[in-house]
MOPAC internal coordinates of N, CA, C and O (Angstrom, degrees):
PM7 1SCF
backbone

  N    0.0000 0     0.00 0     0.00 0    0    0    0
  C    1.4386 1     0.00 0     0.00 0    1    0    0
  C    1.5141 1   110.21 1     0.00 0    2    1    0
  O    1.2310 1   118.57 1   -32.55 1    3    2    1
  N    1.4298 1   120.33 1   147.45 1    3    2    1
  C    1.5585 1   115.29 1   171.04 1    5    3    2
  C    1.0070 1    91.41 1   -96.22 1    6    5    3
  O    1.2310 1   133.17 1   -23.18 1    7    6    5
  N    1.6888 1    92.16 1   156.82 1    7    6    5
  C    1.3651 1   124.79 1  -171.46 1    9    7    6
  C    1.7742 1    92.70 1   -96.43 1   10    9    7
  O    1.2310 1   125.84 1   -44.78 1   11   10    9
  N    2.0481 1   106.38 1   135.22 1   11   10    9
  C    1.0087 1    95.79 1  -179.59 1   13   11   10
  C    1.9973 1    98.91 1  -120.22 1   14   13   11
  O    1.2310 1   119.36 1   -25.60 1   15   14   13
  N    1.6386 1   118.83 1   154.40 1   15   14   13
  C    1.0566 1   123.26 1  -127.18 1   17   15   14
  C    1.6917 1    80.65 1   -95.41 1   18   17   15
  O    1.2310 1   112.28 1   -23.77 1   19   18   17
  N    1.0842 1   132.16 1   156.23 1   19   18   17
  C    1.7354 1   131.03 1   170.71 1   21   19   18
  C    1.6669 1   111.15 1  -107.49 1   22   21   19
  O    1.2310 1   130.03 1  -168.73 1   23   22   21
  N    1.4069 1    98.26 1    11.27 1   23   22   21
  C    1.9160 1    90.06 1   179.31 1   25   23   22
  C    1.6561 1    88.32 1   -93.81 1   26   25   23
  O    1.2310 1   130.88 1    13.89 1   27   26   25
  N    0.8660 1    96.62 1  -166.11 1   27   26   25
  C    1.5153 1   110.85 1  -167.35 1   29   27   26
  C    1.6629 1   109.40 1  -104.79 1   30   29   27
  O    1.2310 1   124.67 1   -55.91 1   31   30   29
  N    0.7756 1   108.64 1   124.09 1   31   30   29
  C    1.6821 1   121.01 1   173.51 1   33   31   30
  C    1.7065 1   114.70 1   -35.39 1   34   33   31
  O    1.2310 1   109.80 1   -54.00 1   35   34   33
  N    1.2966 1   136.74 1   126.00 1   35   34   33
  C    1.1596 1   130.47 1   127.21 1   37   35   34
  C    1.9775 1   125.33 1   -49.42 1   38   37   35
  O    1.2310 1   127.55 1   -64.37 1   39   38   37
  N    1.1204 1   103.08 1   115.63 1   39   38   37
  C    1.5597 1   103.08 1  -173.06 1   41   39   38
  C    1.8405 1    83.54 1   -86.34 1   42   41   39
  O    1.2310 1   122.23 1    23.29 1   43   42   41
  N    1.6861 1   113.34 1  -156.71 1   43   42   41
  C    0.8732 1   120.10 1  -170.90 1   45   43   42
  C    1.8561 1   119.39 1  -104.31 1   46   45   43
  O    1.2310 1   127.05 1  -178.13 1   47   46   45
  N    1.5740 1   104.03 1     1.87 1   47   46   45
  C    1.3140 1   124.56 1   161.53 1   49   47   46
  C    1.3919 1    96.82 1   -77.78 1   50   49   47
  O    1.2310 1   103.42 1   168.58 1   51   50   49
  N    1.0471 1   148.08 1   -11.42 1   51   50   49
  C    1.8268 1   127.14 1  -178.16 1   53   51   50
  C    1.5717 1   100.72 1    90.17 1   54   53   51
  O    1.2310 1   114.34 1   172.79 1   55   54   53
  N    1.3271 1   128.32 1    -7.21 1   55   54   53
  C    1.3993 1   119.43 1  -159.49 1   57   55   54
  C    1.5678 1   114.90 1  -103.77 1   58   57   55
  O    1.2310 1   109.02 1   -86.05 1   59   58   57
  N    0.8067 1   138.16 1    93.95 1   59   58   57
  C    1.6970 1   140.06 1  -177.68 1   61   59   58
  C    1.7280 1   105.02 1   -29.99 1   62   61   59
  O    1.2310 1   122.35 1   -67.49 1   63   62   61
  N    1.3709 1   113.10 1   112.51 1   63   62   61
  C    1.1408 1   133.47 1  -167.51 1   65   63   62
  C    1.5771 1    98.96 1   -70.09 1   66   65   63
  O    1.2310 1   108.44 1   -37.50 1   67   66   65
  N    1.2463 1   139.22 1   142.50 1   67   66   65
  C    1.7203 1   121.47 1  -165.82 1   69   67   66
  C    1.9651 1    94.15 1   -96.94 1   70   69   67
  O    1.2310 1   123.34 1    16.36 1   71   70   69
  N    0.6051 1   111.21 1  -163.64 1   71   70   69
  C    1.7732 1   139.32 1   178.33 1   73   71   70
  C    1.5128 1   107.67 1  -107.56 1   74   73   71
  O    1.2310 1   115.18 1   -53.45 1   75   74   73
  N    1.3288 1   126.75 1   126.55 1   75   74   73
  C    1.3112 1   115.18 1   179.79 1   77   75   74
  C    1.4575 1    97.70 1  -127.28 1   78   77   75
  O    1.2310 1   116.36 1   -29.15 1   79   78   77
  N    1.2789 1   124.51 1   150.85 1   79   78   77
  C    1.7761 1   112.94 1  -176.42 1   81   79   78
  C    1.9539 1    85.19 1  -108.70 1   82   81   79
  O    1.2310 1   135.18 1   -14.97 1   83   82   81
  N    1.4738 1    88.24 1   165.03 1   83   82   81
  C    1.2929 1   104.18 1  -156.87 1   85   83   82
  C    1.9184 1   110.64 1   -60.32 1   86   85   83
  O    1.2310 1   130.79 1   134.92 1   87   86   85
  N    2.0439 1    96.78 1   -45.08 1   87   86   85
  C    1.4145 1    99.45 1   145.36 1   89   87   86
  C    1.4445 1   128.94 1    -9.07 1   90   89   87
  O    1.2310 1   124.67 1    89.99 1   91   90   89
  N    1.2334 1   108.64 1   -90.01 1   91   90   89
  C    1.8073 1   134.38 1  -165.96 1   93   91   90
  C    1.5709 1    97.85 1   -56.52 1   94   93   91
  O    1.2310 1   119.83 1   127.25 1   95   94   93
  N    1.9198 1   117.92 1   -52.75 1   95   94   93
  C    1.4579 1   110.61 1   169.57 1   97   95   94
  C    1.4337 1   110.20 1   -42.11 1   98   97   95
  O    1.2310 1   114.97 1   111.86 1   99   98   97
  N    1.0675 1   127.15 1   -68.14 1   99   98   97
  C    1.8843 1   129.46 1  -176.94 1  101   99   98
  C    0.9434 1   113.33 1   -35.64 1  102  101   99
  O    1.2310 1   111.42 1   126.42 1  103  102  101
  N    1.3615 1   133.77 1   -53.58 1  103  102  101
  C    1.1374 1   120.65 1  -165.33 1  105  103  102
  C    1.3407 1   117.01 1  -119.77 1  106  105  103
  O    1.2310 1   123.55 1  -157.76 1  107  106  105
  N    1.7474 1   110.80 1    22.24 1  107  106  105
  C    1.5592 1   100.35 1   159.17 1  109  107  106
  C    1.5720 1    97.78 1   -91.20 1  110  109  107
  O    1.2310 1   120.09 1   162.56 1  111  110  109
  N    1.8658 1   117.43 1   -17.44 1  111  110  109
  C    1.3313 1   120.42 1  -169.59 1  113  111  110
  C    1.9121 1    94.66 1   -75.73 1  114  113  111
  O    1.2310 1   109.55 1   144.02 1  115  114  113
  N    0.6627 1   137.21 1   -35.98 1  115  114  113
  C    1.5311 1   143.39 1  -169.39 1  117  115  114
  C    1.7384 1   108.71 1   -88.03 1  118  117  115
  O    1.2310 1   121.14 1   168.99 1  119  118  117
  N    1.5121 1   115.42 1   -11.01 1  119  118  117
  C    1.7151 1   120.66 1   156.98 1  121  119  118
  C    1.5160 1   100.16 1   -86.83 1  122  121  119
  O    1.2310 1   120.98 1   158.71 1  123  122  121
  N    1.2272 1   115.74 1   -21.29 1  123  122  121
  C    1.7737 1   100.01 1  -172.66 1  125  123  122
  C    1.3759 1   109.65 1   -87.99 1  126  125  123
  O    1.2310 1   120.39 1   147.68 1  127  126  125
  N    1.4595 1   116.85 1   -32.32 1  127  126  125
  C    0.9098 1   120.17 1   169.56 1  129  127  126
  C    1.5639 1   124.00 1   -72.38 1  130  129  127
  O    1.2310 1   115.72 1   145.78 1  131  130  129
  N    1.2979 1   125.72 1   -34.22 1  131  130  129
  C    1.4494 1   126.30 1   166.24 1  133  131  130
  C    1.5023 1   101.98 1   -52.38 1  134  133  131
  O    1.2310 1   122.67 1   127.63 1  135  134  133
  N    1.2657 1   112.49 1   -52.37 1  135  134  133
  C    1.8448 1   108.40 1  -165.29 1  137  135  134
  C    1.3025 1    98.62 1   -83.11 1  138  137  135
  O    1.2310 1   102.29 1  -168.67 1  139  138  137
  N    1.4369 1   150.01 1    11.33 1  139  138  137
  C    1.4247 1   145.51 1   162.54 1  141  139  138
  C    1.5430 1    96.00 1   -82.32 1  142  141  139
  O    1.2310 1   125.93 1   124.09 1  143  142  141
  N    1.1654 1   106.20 1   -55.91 1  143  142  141
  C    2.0178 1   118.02 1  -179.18 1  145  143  142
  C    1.7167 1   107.78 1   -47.66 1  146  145  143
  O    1.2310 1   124.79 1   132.97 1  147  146  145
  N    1.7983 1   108.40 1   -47.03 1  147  146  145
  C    1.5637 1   104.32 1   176.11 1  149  147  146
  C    1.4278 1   123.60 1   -56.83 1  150  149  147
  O    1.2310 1   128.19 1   130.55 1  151  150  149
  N    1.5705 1   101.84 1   -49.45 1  151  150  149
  C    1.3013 1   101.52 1   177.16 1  153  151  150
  C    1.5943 1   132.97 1   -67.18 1  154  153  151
  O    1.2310 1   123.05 1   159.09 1  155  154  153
  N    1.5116 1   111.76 1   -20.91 1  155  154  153
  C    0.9582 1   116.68 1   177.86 1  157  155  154
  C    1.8088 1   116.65 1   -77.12 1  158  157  155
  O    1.2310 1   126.05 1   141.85 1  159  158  157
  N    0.6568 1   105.97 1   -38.15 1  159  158  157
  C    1.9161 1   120.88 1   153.49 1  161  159  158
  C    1.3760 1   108.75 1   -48.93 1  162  161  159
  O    1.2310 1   111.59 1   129.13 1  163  162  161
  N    1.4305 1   133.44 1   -50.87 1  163  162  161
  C    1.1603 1   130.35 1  -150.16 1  165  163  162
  C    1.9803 1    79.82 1   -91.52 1  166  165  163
  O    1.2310 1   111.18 1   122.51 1  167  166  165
  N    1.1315 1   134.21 1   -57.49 1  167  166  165
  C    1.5945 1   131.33 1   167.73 1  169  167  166
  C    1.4446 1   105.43 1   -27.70 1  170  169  167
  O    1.2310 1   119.77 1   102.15 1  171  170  169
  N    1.2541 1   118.04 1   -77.85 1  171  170  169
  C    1.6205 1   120.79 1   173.97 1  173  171  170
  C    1.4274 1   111.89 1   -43.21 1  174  173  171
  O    1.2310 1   103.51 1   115.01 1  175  174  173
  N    1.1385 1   147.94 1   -64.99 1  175  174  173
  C    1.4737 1   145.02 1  -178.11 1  177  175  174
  C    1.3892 1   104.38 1   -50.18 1  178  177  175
  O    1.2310 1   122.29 1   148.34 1  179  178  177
  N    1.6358 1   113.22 1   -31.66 1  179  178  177
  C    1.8497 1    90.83 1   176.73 1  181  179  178
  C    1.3270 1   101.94 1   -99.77 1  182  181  179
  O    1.2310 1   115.80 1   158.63 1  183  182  181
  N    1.1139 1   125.58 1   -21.37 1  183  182  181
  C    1.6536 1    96.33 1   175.36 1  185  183  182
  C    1.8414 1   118.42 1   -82.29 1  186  185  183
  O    1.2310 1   128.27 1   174.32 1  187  186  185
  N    1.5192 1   101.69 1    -5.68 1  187  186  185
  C    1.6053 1   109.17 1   172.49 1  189  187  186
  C    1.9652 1   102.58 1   -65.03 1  190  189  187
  O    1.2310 1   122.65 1   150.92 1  191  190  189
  N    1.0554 1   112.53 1   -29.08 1  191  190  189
  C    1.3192 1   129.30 1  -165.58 1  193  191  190
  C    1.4651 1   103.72 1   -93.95 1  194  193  191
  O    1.2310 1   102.04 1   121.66 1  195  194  193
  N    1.4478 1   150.43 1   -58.34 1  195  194  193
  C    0.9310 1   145.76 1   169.47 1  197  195  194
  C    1.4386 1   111.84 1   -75.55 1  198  197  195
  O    1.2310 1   119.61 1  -164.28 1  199  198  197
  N    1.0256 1   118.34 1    15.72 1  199  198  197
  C    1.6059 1   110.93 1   168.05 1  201  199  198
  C    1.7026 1   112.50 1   -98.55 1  202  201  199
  O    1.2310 1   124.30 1   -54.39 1  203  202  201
  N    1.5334 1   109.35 1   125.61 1  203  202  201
  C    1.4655 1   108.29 1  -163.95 1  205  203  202
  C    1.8446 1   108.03 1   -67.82 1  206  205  203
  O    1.2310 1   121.61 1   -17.11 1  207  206  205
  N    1.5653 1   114.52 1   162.89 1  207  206  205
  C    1.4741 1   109.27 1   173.23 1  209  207  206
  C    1.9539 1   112.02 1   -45.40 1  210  209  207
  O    1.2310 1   134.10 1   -31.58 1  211  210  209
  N    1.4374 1    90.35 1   148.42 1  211  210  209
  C    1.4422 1   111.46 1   173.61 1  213  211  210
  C    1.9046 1    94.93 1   -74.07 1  214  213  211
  O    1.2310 1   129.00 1   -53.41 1  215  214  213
  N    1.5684 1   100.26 1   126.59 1  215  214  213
  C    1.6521 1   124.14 1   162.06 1  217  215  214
  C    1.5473 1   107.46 1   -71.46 1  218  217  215
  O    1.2310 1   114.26 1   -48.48 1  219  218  217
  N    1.1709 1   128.47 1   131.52 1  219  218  217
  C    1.3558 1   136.86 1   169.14 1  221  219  218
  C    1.6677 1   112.70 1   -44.99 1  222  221  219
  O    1.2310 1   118.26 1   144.20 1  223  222  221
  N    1.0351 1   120.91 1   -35.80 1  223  222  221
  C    1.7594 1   131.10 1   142.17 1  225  223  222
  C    1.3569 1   119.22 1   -17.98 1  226  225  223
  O    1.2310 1   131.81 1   118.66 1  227  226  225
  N    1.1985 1    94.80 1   -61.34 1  227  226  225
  C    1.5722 1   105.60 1  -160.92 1  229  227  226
  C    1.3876 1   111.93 1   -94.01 1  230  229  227
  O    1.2310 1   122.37 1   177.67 1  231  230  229
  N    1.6298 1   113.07 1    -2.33 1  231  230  229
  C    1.9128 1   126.60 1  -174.48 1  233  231  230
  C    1.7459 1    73.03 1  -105.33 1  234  233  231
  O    1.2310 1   107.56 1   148.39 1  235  234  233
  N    1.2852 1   140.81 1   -31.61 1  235  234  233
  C    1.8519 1   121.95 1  -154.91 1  237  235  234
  C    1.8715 1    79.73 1   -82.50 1  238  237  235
  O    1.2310 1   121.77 1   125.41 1  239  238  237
  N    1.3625 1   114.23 1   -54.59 1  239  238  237
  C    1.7568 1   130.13 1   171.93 1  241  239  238
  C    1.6843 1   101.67 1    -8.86 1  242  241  239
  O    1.2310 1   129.14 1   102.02 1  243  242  241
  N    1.6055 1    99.99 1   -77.98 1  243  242  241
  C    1.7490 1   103.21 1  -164.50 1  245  243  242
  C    1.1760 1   105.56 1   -85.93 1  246  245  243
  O    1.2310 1   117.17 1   175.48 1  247  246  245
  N    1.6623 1   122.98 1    -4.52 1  247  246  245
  C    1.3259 1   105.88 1   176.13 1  249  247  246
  C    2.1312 1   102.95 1   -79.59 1  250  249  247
  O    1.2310 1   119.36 1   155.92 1  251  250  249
  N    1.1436 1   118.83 1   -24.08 1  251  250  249
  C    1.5354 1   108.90 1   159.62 1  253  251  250
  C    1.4571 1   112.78 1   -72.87 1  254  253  251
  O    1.2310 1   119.93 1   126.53 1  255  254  253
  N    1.1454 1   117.73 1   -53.47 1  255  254  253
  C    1.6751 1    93.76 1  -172.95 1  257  255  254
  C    1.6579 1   113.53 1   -42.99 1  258  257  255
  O    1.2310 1   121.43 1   137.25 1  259  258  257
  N    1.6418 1   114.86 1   -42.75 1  259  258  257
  C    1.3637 1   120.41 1  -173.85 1  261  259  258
  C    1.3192 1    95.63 1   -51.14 1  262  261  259
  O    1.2310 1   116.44 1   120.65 1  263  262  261
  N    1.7198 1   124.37 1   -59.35 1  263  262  261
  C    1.6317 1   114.56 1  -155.66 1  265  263  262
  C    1.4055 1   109.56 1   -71.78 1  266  265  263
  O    1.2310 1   120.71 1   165.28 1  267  266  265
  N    1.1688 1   116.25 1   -14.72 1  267  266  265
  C    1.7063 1   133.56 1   172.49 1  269  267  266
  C    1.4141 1   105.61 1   -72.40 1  270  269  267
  O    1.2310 1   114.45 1   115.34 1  271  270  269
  N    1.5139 1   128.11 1   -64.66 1  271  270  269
  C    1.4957 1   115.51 1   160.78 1  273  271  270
  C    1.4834 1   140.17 1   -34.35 1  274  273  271
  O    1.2310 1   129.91 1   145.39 1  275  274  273
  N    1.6357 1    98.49 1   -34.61 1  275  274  273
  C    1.5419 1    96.29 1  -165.69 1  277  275  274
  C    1.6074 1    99.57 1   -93.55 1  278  277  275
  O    1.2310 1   122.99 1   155.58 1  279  278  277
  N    1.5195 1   111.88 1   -24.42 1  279  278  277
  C    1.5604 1   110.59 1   169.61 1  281  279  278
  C    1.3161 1   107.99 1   -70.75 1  282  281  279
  O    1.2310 1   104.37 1   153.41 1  283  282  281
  N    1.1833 1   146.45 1   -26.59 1  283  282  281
  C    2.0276 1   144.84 1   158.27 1  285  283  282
  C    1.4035 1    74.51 1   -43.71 1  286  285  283
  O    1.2310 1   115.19 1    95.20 1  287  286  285
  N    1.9663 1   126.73 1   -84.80 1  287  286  285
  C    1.6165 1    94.69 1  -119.84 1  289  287  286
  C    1.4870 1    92.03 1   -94.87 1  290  289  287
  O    1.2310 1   113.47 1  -161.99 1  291  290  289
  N    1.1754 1   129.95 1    18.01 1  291  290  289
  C    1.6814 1   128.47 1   152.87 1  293  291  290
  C    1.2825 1    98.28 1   -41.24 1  294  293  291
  O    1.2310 1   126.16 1    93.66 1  295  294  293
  N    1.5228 1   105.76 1   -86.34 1  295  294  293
  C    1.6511 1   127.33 1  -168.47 1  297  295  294
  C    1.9268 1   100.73 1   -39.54 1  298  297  295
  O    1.2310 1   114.27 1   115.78 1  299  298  297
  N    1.0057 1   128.45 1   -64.22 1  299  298  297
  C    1.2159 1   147.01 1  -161.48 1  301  299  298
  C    1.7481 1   100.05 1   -59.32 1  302  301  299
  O    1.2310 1   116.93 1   146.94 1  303  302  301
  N    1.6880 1   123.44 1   -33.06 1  303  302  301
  C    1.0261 1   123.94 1   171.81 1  305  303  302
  C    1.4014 1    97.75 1   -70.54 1  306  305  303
  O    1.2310 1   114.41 1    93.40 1  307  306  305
  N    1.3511 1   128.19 1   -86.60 1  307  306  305
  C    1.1304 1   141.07 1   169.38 1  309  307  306
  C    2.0223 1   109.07 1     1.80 1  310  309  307
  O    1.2310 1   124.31 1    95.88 1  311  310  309
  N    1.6785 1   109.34 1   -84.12 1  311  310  309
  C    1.4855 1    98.82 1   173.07 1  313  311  310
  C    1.5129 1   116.95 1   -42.48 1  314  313  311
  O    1.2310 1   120.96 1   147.43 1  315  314  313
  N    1.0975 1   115.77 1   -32.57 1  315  314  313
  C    2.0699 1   122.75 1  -169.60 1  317  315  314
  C    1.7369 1    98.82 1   -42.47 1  318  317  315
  O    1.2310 1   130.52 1   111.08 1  319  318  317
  N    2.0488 1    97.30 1   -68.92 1  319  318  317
  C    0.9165 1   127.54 1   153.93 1  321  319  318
  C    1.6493 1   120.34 1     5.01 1  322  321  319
  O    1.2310 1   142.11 1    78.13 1  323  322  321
  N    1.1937 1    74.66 1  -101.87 1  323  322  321
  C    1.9537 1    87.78 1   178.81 1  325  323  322
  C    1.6552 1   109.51 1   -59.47 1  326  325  323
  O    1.2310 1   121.82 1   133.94 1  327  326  325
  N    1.0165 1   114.12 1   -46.06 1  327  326  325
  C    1.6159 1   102.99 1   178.65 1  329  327  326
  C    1.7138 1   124.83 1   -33.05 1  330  329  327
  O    1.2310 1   134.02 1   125.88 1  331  330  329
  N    1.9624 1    90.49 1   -54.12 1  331  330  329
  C    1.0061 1    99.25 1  -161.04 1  333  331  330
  C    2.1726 1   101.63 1   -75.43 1  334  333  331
  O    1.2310 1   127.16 1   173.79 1  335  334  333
  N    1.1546 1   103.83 1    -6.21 1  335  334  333
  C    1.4212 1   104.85 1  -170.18 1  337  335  334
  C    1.5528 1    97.23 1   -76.17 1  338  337  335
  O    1.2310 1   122.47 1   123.76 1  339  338  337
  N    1.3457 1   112.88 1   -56.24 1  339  338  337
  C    1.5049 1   114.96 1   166.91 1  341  339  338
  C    1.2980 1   141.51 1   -46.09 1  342  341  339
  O    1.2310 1   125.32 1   150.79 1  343  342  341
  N    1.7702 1   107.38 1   -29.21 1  343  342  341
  C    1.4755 1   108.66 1   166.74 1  345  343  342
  C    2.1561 1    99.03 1   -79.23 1  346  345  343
  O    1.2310 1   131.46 1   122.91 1  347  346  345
  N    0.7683 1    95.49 1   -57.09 1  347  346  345
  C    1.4244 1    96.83 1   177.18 1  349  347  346
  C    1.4363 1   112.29 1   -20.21 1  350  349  347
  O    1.2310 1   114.25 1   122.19 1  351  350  349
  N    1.6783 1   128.49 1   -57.81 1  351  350  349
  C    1.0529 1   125.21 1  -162.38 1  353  351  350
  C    1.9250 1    95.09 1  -100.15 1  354  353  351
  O    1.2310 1   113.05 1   178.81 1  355  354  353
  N    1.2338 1   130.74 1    -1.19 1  355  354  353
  C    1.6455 1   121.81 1   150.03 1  357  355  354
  C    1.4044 1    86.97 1   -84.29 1  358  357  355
  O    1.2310 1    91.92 1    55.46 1  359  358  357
  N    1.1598 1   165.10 1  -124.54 1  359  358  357
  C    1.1722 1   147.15 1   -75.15 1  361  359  358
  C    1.8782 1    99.52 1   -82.81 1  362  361  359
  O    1.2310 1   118.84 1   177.49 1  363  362  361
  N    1.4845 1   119.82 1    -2.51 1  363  362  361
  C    1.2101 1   119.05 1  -173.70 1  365  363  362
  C    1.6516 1   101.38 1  -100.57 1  366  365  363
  O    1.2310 1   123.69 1   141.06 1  367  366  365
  N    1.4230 1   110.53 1   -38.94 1  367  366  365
  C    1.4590 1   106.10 1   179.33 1  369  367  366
  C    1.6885 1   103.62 1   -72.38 1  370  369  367
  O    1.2310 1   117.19 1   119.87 1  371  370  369
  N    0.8513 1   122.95 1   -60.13 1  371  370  369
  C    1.6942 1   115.28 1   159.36 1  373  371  370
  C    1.6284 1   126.35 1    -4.97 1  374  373  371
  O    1.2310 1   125.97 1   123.36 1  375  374  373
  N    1.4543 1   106.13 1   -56.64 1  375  374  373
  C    0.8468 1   124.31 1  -169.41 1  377  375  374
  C    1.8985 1   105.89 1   -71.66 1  378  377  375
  O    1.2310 1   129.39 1   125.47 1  379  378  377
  N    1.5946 1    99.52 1   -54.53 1  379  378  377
  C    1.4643 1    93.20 1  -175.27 1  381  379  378
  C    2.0771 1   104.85 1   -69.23 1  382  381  379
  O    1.2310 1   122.77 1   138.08 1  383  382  381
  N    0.8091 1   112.29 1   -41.92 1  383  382  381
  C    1.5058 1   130.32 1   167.39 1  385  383  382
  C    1.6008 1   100.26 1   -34.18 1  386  385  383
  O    1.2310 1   116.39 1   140.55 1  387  386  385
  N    1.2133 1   124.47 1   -39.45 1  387  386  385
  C    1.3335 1   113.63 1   172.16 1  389  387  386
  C    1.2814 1   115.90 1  -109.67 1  390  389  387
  O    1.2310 1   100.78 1  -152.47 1  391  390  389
  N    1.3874 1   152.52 1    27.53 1  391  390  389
  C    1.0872 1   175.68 1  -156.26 1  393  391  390
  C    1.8215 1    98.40 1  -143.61 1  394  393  391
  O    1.2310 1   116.10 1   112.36 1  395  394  393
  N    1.2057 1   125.02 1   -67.64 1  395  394  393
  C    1.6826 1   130.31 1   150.31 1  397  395  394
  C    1.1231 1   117.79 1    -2.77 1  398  397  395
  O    1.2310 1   122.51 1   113.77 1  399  398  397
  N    1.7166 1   112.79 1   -66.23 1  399  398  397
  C    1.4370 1   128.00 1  -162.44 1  401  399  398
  C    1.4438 1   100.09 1   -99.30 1  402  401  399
  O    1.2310 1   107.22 1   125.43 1  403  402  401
  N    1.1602 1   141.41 1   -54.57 1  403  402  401
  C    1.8657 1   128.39 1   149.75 1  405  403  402
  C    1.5668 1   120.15 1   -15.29 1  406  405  403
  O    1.2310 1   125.43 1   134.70 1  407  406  405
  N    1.3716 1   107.17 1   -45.30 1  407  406  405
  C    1.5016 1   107.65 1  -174.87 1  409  407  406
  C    1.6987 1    95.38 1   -87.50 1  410  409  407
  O    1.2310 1   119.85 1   138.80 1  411  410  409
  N    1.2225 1   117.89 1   -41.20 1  411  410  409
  C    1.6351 1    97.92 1  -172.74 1  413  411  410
  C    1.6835 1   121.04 1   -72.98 1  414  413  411
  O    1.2310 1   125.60 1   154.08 1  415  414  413
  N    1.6502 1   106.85 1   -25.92 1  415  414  413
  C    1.2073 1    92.73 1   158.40 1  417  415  414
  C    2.0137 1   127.31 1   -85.07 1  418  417  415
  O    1.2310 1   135.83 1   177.28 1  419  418  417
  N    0.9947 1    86.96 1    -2.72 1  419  418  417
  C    1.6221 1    85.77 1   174.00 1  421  419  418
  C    1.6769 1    96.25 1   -74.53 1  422  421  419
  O    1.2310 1   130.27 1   105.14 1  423  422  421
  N    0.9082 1    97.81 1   -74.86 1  423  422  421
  C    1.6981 1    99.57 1  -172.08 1  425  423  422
  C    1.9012 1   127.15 1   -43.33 1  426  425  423
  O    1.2310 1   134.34 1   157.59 1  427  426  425
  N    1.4907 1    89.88 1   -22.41 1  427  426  425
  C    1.6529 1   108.48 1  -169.37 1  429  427  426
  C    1.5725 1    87.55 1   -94.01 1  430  429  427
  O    1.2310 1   107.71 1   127.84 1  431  430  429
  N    1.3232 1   140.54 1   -52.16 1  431  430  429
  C    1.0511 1   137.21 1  -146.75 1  433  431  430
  C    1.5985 1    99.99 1   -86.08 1  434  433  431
  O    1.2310 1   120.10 1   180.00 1  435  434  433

């Protein structure tokens, strides 16, 4: 086995890389991530704010995309639907299909 060294690494800045315990990793990773989440809120609140009023255009606009969305996942329920009705009835003929061939070799054999 190599022996691995417990001082701390020179990286390629010259600077002794520190030791972080897995602790201190978490939760400096879970401050970066809280302050990625702040700022991204604080982005959204100003562009919620500099964005001019919605035109009655543009409310008739998303009111089609909406009726356009919900007719996708209509249809999209619908195929789910049937798929799953169809595997249902192969995984049932399967089933007797091998129950079939159990009994014919029981009986044949």
């Amino acid at each position: 086995m190599a022996e691995q060294s417990t001082t701390p690494r020179h990286d390629d800045g010259g600077q002794p890389s520190e030791f972080v315990s897995r602790q201190q990793y978490r939760q400096q990773q879970a401050a970066a991530a809280k302050a990625a989440k702040q700022q991204e809120a604080q982005r959204r609140r100003a562009a919620a704010e500099n964005e001019p009023e919605a035109d009655p255009a543009d409310e008739a606009t998303m009111r089609r995309h909406d009726w356009a969305a919900d007719v996708k996942e209509q249809d999209q329920e619908e195929k789910t639907q049937r798929l799953k009705k169809r595997l249902n009835i192969a995984i049932v003929a399967l089933i007797a299909a091998i129950i079939v061939v159990y009994l014919i070799l029981f009986y044949v054999g």
